[in-house]
Each structure stands twice: as C-alpha cells, then as structure tokens.
C-alpha positions as CSV (number, residue, x, y, z in Angstrom):
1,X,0.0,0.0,0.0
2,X,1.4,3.3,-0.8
3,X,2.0,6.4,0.9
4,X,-1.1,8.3,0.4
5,X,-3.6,5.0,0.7
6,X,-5.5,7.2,3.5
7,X,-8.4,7.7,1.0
8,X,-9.5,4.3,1.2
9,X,-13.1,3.9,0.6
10,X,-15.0,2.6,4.1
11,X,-14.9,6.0,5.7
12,X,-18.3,5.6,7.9
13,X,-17.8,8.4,9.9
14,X,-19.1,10.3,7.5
15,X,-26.5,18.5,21.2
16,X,-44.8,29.7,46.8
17,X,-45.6,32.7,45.8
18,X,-47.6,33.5,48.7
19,X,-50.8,34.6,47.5
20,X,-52.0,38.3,48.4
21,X,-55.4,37.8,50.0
22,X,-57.2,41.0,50.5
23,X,-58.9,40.0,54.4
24,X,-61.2,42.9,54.6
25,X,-63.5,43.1,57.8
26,X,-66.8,40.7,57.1
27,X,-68.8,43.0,59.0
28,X,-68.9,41.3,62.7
29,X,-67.6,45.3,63.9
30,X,-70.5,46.5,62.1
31,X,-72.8,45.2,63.8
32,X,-71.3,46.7,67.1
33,X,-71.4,50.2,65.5
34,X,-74.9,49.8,64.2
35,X,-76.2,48.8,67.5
36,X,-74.5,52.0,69.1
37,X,-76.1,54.2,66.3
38,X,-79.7,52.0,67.4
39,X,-79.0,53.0,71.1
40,X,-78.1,56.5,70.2
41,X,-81.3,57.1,68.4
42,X,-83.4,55.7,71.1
43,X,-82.0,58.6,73.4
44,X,-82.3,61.4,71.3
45,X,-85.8,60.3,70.1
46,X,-87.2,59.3,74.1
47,X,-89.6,62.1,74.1
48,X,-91.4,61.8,70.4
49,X,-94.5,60.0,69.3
50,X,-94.6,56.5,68.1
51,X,-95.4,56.9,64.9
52,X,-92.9,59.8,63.6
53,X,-89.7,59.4,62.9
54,X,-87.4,62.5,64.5
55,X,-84.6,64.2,61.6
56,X,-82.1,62.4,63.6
57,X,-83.8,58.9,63.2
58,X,-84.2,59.2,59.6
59,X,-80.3,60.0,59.5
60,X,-79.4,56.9,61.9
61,X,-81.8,54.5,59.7
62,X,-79.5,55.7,56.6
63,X,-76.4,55.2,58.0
64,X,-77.3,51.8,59.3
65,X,-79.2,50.9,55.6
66,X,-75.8,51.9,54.1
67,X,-73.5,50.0,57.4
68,X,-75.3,46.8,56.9
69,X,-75.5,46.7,52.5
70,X,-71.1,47.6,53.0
71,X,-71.4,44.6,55.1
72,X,-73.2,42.0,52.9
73,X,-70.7,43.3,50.1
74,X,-67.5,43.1,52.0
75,X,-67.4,39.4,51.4
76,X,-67.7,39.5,47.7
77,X,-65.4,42.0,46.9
78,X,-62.6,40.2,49.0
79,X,-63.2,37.1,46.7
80,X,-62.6,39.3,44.0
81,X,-59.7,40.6,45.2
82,X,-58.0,37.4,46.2
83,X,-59.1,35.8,42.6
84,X,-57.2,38.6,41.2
85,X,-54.4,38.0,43.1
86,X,-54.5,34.5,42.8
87,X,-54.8,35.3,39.0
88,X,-51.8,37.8,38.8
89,X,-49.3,35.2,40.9
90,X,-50.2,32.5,39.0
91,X,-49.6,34.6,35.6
92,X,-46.0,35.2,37.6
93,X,-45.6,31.6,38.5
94,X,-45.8,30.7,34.7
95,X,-43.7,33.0,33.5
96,X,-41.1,31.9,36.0
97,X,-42.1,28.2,34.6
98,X,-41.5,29.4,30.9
99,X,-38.0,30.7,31.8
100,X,-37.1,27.8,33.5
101,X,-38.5,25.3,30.8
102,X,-36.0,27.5,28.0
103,X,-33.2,27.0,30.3
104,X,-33.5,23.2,30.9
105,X,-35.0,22.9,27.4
106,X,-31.2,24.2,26.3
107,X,-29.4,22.4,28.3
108,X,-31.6,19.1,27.2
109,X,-31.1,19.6,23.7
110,X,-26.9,19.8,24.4
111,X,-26.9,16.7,26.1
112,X,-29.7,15.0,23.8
113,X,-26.8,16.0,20.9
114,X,-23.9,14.4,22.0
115,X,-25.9,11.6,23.1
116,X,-27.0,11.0,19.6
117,X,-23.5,11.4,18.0
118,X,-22.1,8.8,20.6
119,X,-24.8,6.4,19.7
120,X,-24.5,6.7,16.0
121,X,-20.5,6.7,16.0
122,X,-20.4,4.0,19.1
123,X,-21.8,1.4,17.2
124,X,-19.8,1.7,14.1
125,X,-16.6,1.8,16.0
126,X,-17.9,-1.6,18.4
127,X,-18.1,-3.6,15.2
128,X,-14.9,-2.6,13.8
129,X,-12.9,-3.1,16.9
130,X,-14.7,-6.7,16.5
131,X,-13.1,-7.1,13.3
132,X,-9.8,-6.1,14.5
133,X,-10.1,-8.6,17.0
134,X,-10.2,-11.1,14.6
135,X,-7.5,-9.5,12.4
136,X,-5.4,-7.5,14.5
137,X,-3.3,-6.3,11.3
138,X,-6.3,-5.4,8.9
139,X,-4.8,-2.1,7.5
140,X,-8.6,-1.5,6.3
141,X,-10.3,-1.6,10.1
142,X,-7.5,0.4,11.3
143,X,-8.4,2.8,9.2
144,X,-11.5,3.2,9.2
145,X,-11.6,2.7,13.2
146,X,-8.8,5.6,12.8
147,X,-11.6,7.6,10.9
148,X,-14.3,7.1,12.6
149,X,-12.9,7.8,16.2
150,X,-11.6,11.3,14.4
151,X,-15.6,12.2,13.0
152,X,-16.9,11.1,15.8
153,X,-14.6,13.8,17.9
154,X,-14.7,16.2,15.6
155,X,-18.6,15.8,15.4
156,X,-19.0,15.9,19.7
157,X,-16.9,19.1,19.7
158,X,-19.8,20.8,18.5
159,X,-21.7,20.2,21.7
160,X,-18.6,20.5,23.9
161,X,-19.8,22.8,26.4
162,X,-18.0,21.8,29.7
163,X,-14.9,20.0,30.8
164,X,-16.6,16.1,31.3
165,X,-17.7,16.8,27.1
166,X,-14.2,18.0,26.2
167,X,-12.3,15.2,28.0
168,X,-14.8,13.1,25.8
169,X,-13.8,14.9,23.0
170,X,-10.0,14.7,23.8
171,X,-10.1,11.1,24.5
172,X,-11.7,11.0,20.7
173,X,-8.9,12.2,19.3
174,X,-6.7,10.0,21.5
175,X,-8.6,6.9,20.5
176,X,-8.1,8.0,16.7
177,X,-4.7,8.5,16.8
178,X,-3.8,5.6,18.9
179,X,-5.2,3.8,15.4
180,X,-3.7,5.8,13.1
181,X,-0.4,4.6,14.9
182,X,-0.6,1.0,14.8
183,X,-1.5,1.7,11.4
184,X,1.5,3.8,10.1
185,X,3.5,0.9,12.2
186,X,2.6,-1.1,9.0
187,X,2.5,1.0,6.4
188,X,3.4,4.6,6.0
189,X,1.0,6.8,4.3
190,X,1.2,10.7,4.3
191,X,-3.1,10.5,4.1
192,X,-2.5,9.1,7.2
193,X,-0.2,11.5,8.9
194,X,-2.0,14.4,8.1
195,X,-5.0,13.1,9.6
196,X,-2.7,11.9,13.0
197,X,-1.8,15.8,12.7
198,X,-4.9,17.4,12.8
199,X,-6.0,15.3,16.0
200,X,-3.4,16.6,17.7
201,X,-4.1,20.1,16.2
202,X,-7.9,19.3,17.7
203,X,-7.2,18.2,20.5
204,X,-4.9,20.9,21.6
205,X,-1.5,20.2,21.0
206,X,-0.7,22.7,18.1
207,X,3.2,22.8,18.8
208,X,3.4,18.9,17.8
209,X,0.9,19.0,15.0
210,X,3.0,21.9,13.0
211,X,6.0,19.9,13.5
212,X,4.5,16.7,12.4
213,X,3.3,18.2,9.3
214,X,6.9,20.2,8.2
215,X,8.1,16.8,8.9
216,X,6.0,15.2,6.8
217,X,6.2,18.0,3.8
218,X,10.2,17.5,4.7
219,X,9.8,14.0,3.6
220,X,7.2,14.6,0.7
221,X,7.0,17.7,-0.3
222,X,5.0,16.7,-3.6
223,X,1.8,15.9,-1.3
224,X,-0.4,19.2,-1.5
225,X,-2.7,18.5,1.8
226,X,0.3,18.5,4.0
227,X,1.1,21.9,2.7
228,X,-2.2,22.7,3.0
229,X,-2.5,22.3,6.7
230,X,0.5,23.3,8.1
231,X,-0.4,26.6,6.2
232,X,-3.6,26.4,8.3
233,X,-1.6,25.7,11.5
234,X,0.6,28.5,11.0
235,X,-2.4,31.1,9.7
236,X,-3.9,30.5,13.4
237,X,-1.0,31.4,15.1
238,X,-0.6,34.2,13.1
239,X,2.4,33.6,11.7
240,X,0.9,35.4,8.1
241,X,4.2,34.8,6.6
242,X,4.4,31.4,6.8
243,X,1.9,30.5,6.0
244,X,1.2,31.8,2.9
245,X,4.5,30.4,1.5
246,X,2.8,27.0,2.8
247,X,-0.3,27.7,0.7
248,X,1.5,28.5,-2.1
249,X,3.7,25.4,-2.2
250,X,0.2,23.9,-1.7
251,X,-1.0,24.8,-5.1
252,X,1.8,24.1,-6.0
253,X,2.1,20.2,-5.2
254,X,-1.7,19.9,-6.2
255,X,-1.5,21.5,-9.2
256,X,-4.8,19.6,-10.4
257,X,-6.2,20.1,-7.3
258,X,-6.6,16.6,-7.0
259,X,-6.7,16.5,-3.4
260,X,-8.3,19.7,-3.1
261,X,-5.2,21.1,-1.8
262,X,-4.6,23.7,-4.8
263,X,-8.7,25.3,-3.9
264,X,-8.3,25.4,-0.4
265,X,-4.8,27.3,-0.6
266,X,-6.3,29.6,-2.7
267,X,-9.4,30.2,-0.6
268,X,-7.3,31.1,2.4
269,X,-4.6,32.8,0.8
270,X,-7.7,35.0,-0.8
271,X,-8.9,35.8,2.8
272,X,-4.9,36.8,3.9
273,X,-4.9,39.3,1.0
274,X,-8.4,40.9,2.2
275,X,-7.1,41.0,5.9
276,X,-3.5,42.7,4.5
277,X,-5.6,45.3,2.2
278,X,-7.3,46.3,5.7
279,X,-4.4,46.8,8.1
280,X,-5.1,50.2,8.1
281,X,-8.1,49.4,10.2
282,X,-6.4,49.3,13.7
283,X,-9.2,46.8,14.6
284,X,-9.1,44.4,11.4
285,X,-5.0,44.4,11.8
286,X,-5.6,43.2,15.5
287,X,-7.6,40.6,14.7
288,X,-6.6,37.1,14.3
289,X,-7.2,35.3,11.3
290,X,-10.2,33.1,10.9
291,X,-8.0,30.4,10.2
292,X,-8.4,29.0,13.7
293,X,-11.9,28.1,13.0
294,X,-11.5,26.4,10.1
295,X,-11.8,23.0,9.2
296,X,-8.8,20.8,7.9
297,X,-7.8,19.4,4.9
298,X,-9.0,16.2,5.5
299,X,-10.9,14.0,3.7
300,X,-12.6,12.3,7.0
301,X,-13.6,16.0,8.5
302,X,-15.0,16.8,5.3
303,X,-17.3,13.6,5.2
304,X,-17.7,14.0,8.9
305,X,-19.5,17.2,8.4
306,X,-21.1,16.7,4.6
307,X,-18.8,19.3,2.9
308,X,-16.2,18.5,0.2
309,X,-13.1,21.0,0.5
C-alpha cells in the first residue's frame, strides 16, 4: 500500500408565591357600630310619638341601611380581590415556569446532541474493533476505526460545552490517533499522517501537530494537503508569513487540485490578502485570522460534516 492509501473507501464516519389575599373586615364590627347608632337614636328620640320618625332617626336609619348593604358586600369583593391576586401570581408563576423550561430545554437539547453522535459513532466503531479482534493487522479496520474515532470527535466538539464533554472529545482524538499509529506501524502513508496531525491540532496540542506536518512535507513535499495544513496551523497562530508560503507550495504540489489542496490554498490565501488590504483598520489588523476556526484538509472531516473541501 502506498503512501497516500489514506483515501480508502470505508470512511463511515461520514447536542410559593404566597398569595396576596385582600382580608377585609366581614362586617362582625359593624354590627357593634350599628347597634351604638340603634341606642343613640333611642335617646335622642325618648320624648317623640310613636309613629314619627325625629330628623335624627331618619339619619341613623340611613347610616345603618348603608352600614349593613357595605357589610353583605364586603365578602364578595374580597373574593374578588384574592381571585385577582390569585390570578396575577399564578400569571408570575408561569412566566417563571416558561423561563425555567427555556433553560433546561437548552441544556436538554446539548446533552440529547452528544448523546446522539455517541450512539451513532459507538456502534460503528464496536463492530470494527470486533473485526480487528479477529485481524489484528487489517490495515482497512484500522483505518476506518482511525476515521471514525476522528468524525466522531470532531462531530462531539460541536456540543462541547464543559470539561466532562471536552475530555470526551479529547479522549476521541486520542482513540483516533492511537489507530492511526498502529497503522503507520505497518505502512506509512502521508493521508495518514495528516490526519494523525490534525487530531493533535484538535485536541490541543498545536506545537506537535506543526511539527508533524513540516516533517511530513520534509519528507514529501509533492503531497499538496500536507502543505495545505500546516499553512492552516501557522495562519492560526498568526504567523501570516508562513503561512502563505505554505499555501502556495500547496497549489503548487496539487496543481490539479486533485486533493483539493490547490482550492483550499487559494481560498485562504484569498482571505490573507483581504485582511493585508485592511491593516489600516487598527481593529481588522488586530484581529486574528479566521484560520483558527476552520476546518482541515481532510478528507474524513469533510465527510464528517457533509462538505467537500
């Protein structure tokens, strides 16, 4: 198997409130105050007629009329106003629900996610590491278990939100690499490599990834993706310079862009050249490239995410 035998076809790896209760008086004080007015009226009307009512009685008789109608109203109206309050805390209450369902509902649908990109990678990678069981030196299982493991990370990064996810993540990339290895072990392959060097680029290590790839392009400088990436690697740090000579020896190594090497040098080196035209924007020269957000040259991660490079 040659060096670049990486492309081999069998790439499967292509988320309470207290109520306020109006207690208004029933009318047991009325009473009191009615029978004070009755007694009051008795005195002042002690010397008149049965029969005709005194100014004073006629007053009283109002006062109570009005006293005891309050009274048989008092209870309705604090009905009312507990319903209302009743009404308004429960409005509150839901609200408070509604807020709380967006939060968990967030949360859910991160964790529901990466649940369903572990299940559809886990059992792929279960029945390959089967295989390999059986044939511990199938080149093809290795690399398709190298592969998938390097999908399935790149796929879970998405919904990497805390550190338990990104240690999932990490031990992805660890999983894919440890495949890679045992697979370069028995044949070398500069598909291979590249992809070995963007795990470690994923997974954090960017010092060993650059140095994997200019050792790689060091040992075949003809293979356009290895140029490719490294120009990537060193875009992100923001070493402009370097990478741009990268790119270039990119297209040319893939001058047929068979690899897609050549269109993906030239799509970066386009957005270097609008960056350079607006270094007179203090902000736009301060800003670092977008390079660190974009995906590698690699034919897994492009099958990984549905888009050809």
């Amino acid at each position: 198997m040659n060096r670049r035998d990486g492309r081999m076809s069998g790439n499967k790896g292509t988320s309470g409130k207290r109520l306020a209760r109006a207690k208004v008086a029933s009318g047991s004080n009325d009473k009191g105050a009615s029978d004070k007015a009755a007694k009051g009226t008795a005195r002042r009307d002690g010397g008149k007629k049965p029969g005709k009512r005194g100014k004073g009685t006629q007053i009283a008789i109002v006062v109570f009329g009005i006293v005891m109608a309050l009274s048989m109203m008092l209870p309705s109206l604090s009905a009312i106003f507990a319903g209302s309050s009743s009404s308004s805390s429960q409005s509150s209450q839901k609200a408070d629900s509604a807020s709380t369902t967006d939060s968990s509902d967030s949360s859910s649908s991160t964790t529901s996610s990466m649940a369903s990109v572990d299940a559809k990678y886990s059992s792929t990678v279960s029945e390959l590491e089967a295989k390999l069981k059986e044939k511990p030196k199938s080149l093809a299982t290795l690399l398709n278990l190298g592969n998938d493991y390097m999908a399935w990370a790149y796929s879970a990064s998405t919904y990497a939100t805390d550190d338990t996810s990104k240690q999932h993540v990490n031990d992805l990339y660890q999983k894919a690499m440890g495949y890679y290895d045992q697979y370069l072990a028995l044949n070398d392959s500069s598909a291979v490599r590249v992809n070995r060097a963007l795990c470690q680029y994923y997974s954090g290590d960017a010092d060993g990834a650059k140095s994997a790839l200019l050792e790689l392009t060091q040992s075949d400088s003809t293979y356009g993706p290895a140029w490719a990436n490294l120009g990537l690697m060193y875009e992100s740090s923001g070493d402009t310079a370097n990478a741009k000579s990268a790119y270039q020896k990119a297209e040319e190594a893939d001058a047929n862009d068979e690899y897609g090497a050549k269109s993906f040098a030239e799509q970066r080196l386009s957005v270097i050249a609008s960056q350079e035209a607006e270094a007179s924007d203090s902000s736009s020269s301060s800003t670092t490239t977008s390079g660190s957000t974009t995906q590698g040259l690699s034919e897994t991660l492009a099958n990984s995410s549905g888009t050809n490079l």
